[in-house]
C-alpha positions in Angstrom: 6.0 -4.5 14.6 7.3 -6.3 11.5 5.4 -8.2 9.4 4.8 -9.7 5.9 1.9 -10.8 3.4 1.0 -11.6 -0.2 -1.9 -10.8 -2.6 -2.5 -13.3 -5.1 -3.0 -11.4 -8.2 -3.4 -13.9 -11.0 -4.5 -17.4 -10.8 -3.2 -19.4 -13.8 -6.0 -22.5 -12.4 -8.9 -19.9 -12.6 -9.3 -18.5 -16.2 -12.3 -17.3 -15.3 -11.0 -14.2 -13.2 -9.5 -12.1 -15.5 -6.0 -11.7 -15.3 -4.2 -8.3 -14.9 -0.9 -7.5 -16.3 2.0 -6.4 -14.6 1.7 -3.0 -16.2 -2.0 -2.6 -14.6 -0.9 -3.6 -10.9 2.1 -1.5 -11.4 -0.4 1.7 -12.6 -2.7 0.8 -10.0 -0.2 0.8 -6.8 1.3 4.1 -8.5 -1.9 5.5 -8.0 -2.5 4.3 -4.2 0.7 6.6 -4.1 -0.5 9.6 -5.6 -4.6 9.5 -5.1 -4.5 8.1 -1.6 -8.2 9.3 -0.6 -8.9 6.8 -3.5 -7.8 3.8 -1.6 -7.2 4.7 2.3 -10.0 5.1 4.6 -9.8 8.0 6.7 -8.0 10.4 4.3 -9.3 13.9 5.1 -7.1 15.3 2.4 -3.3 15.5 0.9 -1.0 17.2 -0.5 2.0 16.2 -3.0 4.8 18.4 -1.8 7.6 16.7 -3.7 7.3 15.1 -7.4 9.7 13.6 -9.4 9.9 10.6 -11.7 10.8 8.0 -9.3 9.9 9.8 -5.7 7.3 12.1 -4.2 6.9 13.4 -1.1 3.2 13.7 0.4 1.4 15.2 3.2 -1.9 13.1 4.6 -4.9 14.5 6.8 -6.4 11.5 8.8 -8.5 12.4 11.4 -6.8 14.1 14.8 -3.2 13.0 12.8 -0.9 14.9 10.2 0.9 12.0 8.4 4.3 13.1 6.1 5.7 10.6 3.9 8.4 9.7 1.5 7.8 7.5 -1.5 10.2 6.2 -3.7 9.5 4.1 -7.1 11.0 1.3 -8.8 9.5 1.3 -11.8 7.0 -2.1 -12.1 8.7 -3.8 -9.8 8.6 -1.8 -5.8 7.3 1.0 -4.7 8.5 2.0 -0.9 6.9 4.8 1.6 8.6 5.8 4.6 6.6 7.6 7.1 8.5 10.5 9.3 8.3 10.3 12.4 7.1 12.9 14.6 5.5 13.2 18.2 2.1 10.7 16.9 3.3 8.7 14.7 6.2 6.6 14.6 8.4 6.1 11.7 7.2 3.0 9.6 8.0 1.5 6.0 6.0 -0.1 3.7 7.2 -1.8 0.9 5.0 -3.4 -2.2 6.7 -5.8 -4.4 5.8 -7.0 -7.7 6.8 -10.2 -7.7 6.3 -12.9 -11.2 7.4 -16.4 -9.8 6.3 -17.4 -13.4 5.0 -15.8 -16.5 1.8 -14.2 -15.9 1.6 -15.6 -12.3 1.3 -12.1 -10.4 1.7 -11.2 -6.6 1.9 -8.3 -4.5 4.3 -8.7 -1.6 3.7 -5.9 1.2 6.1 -5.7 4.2 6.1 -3.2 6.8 8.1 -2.3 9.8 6.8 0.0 12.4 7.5 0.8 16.1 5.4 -1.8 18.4 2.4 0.0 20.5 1.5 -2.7 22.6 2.4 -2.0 26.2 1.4 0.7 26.5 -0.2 0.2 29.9 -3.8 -1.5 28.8 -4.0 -4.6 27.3 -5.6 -4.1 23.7 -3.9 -5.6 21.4 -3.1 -2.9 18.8 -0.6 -4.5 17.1 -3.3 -7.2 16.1 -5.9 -4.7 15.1 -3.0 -2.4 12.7 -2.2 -5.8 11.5 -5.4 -6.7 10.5 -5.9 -3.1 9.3 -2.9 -3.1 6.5 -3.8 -6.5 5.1 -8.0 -5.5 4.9 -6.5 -2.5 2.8 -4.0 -4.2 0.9 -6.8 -6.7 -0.5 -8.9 -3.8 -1.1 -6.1 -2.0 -2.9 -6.0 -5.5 -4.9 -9.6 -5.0 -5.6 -9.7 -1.6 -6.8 -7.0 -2.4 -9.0 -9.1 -5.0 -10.9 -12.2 -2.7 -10.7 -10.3 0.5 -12.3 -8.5 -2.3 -15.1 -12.2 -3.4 -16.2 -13.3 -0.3 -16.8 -10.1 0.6 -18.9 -8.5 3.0 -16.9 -5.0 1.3 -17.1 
């Protein structure tokens, strides 16, 4: 499964939702990476195993699923995980782009690349609902951005 979407971050027509700067989206997707219980659902627990400047590698406790990843950081402009694969869980990418078509006007572009489940000898359509999934969290991530830039955090 392949797929692609955006997050509007700023809205030069609509003054009256405060703006973020690139520095606070860039802060706030840094810390997706390294407080993930903070902004995915379902994290038991993790562990950073690797840290350096511009990677880390994590260990994730989901429920019934032991998730290691790799993420590697372009400072505010991409961060990129890739999950390693193992007997549950495919390996998958994500990748968040900053992206500034013009001054001020922010977006987050998320793509990810992951193994297809479907056919798997029912018919639910998992790709749809994992779909679905990623792009509910990515607007949250969005959101909890903005809530932790009110309050000063970043």
């Amino acid at each position: 499964m392949t797929f692609e979407h955006i997050v509007q971050i700023n809205d030069v027509t609509k003054p009256e939702i405060p703006m973020l700067t690139r520095f606070q989206v860039w802060e706030g997707l840094v810390l997706r990476a390294r407080r993930p219980d903070k902004f995915l659902v379902g994290v038991d627990d993790y562990e950073i195993l690797e840290q350096e400047p511009a990677y880390m590698k994590r260990c994730l406790q989901l429920p019934g699923l032991q998730v290691i990843d790799e993420v590697t950081f372009w400072h505010e402009a991409r961060i990129e995980y890739r999950t390693q694969p193992t007997q549950n869980v495919p390996a998958a990418t994500l990748v968040m782009d900053i992206e500034e078509p013009e001054p001020e006007s922010l977006f987050v572009r998320f793509r990810y690349h992951t193994a297809s489940i479907e056919n798997r000898g029912d018919s639910m359509p998992y790709d749809q609902y994992l779909h679905e999934a990623y792009v509910a969290t990515d607007v949250e991530t969005i959101q909890i951005i903005r809530q932790l830039a009110e309050t000063g955090v970043f």
